[in-house]
C-alpha positions in Angstrom: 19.7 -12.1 4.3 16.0 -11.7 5.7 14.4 -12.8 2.3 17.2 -15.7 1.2 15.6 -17.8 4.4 12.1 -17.8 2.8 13.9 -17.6 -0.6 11.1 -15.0 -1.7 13.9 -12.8 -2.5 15.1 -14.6 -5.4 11.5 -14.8 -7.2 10.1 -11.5 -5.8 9.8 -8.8 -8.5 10.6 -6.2 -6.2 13.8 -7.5 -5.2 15.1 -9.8 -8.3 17.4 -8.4 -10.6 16.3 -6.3 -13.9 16.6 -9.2 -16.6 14.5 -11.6 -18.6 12.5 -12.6 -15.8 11.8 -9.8 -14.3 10.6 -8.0 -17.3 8.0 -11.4 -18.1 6.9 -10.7 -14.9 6.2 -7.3 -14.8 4.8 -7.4 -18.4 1.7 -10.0 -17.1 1.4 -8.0 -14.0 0.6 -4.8 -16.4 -1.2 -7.1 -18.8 -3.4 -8.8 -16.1 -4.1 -6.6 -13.3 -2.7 -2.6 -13.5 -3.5 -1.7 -17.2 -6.0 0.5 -18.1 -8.3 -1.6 -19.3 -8.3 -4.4 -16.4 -8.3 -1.1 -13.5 -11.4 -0.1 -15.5 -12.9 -3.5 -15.6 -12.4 -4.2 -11.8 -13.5 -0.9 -10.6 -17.1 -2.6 -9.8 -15.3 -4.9 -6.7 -13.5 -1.3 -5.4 -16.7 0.6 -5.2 -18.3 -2.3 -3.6 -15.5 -2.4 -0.9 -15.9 1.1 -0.7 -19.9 1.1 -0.1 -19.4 -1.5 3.2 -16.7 0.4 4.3 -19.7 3.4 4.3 -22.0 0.9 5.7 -19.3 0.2 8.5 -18.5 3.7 9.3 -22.2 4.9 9.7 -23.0 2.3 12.0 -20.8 3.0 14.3 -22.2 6.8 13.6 -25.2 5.2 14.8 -24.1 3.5 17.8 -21.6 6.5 18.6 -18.7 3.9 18.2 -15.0 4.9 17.7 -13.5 4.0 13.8 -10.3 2.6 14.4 -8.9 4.2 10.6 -6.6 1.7 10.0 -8.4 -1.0 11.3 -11.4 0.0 9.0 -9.5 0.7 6.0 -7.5 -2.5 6.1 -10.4 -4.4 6.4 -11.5 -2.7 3.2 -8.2 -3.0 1.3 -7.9 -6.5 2.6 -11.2 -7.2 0.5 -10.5 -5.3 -2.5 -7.0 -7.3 -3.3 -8.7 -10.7 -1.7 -11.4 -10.1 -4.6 -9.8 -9.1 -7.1 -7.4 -12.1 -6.8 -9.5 -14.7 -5.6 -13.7 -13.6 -5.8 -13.5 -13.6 -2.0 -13.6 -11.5 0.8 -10.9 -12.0 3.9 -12.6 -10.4 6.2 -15.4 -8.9 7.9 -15.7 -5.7 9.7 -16.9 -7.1 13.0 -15.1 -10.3 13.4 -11.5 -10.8 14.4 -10.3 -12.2 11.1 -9.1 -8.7 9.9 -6.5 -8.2 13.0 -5.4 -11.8 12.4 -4.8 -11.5 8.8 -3.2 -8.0 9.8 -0.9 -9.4 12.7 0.5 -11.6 9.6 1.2 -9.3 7.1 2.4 -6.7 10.0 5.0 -9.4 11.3 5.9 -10.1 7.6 6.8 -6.5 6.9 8.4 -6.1 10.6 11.2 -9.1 10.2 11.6 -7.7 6.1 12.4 -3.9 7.6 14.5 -5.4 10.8 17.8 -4.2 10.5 19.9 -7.7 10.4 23.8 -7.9 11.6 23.7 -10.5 9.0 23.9 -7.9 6.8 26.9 -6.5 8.4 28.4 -9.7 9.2 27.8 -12.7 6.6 29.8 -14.6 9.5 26.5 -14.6 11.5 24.0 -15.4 8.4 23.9 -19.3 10.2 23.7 -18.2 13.8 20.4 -15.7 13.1 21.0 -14.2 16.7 18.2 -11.8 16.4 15.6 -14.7 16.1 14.8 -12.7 12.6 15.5 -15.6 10.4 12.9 -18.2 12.6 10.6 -15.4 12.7 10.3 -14.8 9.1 10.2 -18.4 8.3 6.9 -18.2 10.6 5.3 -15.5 9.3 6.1 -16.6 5.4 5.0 -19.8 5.6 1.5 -18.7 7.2 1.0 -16.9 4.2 2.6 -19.2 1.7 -0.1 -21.7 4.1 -2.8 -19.6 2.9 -2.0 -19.2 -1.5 -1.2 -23.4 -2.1 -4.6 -24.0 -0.2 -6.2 -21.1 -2.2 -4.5 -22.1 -5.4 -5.2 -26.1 -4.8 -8.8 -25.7 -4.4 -9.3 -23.5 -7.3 -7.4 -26.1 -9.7 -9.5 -29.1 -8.6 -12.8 -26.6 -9.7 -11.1 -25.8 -13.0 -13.4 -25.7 -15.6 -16.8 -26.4 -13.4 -16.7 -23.0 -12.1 -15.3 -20.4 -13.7 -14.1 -16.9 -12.3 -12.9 -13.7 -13.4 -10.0 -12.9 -11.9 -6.2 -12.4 -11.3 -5.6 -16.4 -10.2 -7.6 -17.7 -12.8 -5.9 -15.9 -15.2 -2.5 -16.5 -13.8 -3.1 -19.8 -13.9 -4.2 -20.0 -17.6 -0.8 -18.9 -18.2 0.4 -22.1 -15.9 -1.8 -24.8 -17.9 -1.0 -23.5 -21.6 0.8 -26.4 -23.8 3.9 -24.2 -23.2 3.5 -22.8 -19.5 4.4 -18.9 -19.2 4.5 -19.0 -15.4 5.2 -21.9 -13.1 2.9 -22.6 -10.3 5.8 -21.0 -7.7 5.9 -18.3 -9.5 1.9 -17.4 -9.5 2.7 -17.6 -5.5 5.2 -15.3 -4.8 3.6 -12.9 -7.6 0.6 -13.1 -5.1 2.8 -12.9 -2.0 4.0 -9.7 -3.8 0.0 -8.2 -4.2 -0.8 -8.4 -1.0 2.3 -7.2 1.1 2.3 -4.2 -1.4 -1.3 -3.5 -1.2 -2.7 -4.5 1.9 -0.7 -2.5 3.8 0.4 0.7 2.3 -3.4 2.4 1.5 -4.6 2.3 5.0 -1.2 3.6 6.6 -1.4 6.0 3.7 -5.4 6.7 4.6 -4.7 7.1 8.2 -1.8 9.5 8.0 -4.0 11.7 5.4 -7.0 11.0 8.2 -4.9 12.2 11.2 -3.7 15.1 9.5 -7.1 16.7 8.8 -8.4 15.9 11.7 -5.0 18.0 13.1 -6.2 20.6 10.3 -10.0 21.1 10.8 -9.7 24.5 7.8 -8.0 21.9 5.9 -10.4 19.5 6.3 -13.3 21.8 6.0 -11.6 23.0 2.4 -11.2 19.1 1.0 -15.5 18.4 2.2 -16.0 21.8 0.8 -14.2 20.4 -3.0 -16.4 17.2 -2.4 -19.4 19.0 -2.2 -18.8 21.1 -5.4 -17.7 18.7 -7.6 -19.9 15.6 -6.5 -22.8 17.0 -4.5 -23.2 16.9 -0.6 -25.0 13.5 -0.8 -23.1 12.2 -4.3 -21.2 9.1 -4.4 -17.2 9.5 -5.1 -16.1 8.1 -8.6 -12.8 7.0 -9.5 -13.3 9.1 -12.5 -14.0 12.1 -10.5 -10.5 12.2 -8.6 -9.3 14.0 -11.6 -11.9 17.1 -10.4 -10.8 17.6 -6.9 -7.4 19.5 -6.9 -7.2 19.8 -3.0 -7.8 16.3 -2.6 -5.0 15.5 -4.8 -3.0 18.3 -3.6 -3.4 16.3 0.3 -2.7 12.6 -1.1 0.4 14.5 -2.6 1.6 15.8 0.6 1.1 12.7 2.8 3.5 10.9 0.6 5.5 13.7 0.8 5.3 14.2 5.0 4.7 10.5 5.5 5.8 8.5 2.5 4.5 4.5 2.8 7.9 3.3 1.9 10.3 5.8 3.8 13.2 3.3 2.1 12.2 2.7 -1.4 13.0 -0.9 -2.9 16.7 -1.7 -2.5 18.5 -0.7 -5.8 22.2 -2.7 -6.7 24.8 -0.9 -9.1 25.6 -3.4 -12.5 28.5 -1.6 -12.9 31.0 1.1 -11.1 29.3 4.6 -11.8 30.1 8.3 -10.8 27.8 10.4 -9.2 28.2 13.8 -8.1 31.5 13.1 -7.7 31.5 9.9 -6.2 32.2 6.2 -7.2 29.4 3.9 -6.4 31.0 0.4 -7.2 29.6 -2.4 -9.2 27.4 -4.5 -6.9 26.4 -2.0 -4.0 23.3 -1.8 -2.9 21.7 1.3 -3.0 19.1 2.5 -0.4 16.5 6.0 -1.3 15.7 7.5 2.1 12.7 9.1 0.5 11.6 10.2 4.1 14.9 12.2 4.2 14.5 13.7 1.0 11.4 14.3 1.9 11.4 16.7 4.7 14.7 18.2 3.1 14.3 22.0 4.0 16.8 23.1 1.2 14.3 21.4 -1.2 11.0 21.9 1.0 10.1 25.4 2.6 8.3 24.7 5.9 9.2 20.7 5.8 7.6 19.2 8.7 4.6 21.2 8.3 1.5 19.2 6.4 1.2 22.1 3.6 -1.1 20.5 0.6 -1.0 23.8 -0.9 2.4 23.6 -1.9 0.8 21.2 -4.8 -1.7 23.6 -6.1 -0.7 25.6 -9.2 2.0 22.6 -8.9 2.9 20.6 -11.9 5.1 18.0 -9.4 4.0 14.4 -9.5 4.7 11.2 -8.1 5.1 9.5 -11.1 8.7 9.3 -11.1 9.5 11.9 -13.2 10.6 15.1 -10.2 13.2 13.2 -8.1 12.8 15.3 -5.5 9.3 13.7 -5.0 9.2 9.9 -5.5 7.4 8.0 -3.1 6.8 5.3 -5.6 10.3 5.3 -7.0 11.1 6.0 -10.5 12.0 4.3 -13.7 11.7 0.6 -14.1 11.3 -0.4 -10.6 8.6 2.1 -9.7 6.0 0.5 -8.1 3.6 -1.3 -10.8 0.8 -1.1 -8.4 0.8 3.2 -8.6 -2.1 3.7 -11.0 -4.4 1.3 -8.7 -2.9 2.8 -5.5 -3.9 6.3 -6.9 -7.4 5.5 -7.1 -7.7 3.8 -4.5 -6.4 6.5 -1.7 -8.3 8.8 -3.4 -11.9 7.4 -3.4 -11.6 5.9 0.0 -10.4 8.9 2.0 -13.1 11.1 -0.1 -15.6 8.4 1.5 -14.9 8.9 4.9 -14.2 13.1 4.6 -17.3 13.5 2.5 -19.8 11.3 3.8 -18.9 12.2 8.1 -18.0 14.8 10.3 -15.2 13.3 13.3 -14.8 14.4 16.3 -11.6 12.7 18.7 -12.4 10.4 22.2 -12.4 11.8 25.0 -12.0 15.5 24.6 -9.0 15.5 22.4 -8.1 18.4 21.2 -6.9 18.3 17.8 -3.1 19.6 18.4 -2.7 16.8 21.0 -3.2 13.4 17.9 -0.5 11.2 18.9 1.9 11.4 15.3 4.6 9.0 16.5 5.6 7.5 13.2 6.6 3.5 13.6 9.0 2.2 10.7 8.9 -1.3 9.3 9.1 -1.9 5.5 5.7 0.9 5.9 5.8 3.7 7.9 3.1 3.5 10.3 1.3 6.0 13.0 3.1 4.3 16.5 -0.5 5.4 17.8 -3.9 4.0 15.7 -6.1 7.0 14.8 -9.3 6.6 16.8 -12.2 9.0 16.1 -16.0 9.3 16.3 -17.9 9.7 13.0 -21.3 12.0 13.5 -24.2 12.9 11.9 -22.8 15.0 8.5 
């Protein structure tokens, strides 16, 4: 009911149905943005998001500042999808444009992952007691506010300056003889980008951050991998994530202990179906609690405990083939964005874990980090990591 008021939920990817549309969709998506060949291309932009974020980090060193992770790490995310979109950054590190931009998307996600009793009760879908409805309608229209401007301005330029990136592609596809996309479709494909992006890899850095830090022998083994494989003063690749097993092994088990989607993208049966003895009807809508599965101790031994060696030696992925582990989903509604989101967790937590040493505010000792989880459509630390990067 949330989604029908903005109507994003008819031309969303993520929630349409599987059918003709969908799959042109997700084909240009794949084409334009998360094949190999256009990850490759674009990895330039993410190492120059990643160098300021360095930049950033060491200053406060420098001053003896305080990183707010998530704050820092959305700024940087923020940047990465904003230029590979658009050729422009969002943000800036010391200006308050970053916690506006993230106050949006927050909201956004908030009203989406509100439970509505219009959902229980169609009766009520006109009333919108909660206020959710109003809300949403707000926050939507902020960003829809942002793309037309964003997309207008880069129409009337058309062909005086030209620019290599996802809009200008997308909306190649929206002037050919015989369009391919329609000009409300480019938008909600870009409302889809940036709610998927610009919020899942810092929650996903953070968690990994706070977790260390709760873990110094952990954290002393991941700089330990980074210092073999790329040098203690070498610069993280993309291509070198496929050398650091215990890196991998912790990105693993943060999905795992804090997945970024603890509900994965709701699912609807086409037809009635047994399974495991029971009768899912035509038309339900199915929702994955991956959290549950997650920290499910007749799966997992030691569930709630952050364990990244339990993916050493350990052929299970999140790619959607071990159902037991599928943060991203599985089949044709996993995320399309994984093979971007995998590099991109990687190389930015290996920038702050490689390049600092942390220590907490105020005399916190490490036991006593705040893990209060917050659920929206992300699941969030209730508590923002706050730590002191010093001299490595």
């Amino acid at each position: 009911m949330t989604l029908e008021s903005v109507k994003h939920g008819k031309f969303s990817m993520a929630f349409m149905p599987v059918d003709i549309q969908w799959r042109k969709l997700r084909r240009i998506l794949k084409e334009q943005m998360f094949s190999l060949q256009r990850l490759d291309a674009s990895q330039g932009i993410r190492e120059e998001k990643l160098h300021k974020l360095y930049e950033y980090v060491n200053q406060c060193r420098v001053n003896g500042h305080a990183v707010d992770i998530a704050e820092a790490t959305f700024t940087t995310s923020l940047n990465t999808i904003s230029s590979t979109l658009f050729s422009v950054d969002f943000a800036d590190f010391n200006s308050d444009s970053s916690q506006e931009f993230k106050d949006v998307v927050w909201n956004v996600s908030k009203c989406i992952g509100s439970p509505n009793l219009a959902d229980y009760f169609p009766v009520l879908k006109y009333v919108d007691l909660q206020g959710i409805s109003r809300r949403t309608k707000f926050y939507f229209g902020k960003l829809y506010a942002i793309l037309d401007s964003i997309i207008d301005q880069r129409l009337k330029s058309k062909g005086t300056l030209e620019k290599n990136d996802l809009l200008e592609a997308l909306l190649d596809l929206y002037q050919k003889p015989e369009p391919e996309l329609s000009r409300n479709e480019i938008k909600h494909i870009l409302m889809d980008l940036f709610l998927g992006s610009t919020d899942t890899v810092p929650s996903t850095v953070e968690w990994a951050m706070a977790e260390l830090l709760r873990n110094p022998k952990k954290m002393s083994k991941a700089k330990s991998e980074l210092s073999d494989v790329i040098g203690e003063h070498g610069v993280i690749q993309e291509s070198d994530i496929s050398k650091l097993s215990y890196l991998q092994a912790v990105v693993k088990e943060i999905h795992r202990l804090h997945p970024v989607a603890p509900l994965l993208v709701p699912h609807k049966a086409e037809a009635d179906v047994e399974i495991n003895g029971y009768i899912i009807p035509k038309k339900a809508q199915i929702l994955v609690n991956t959290w549950a599965s997650s920290r499910d101790s007749n799966i997992w031994s030691s569930p709630d405990s952050f364990m990244p060696e339990r993916f050493l030696d350990c052929k299970i992925d999140y790619n959607g083939q071990d159902f037991k582990f599928i943060p991203f989903g599985s089949g044709r509604r996993m995320c399309p964005g994984l093979a971007l989101a995998h590099r991109v967790v990687h190389v930015m937590l290996a920038t702050l874990i490689h390049n600092f040493d942390w220590r907490l505010e105020e005399g916190l000792k490490p036991e006593e980090i705040d893990m209060s989880e917050k659920f929206t459509t992300t699941l969030h630390k209730a508590i923002p990591l706050k730590a002191i990067p010093i001299k490595f």
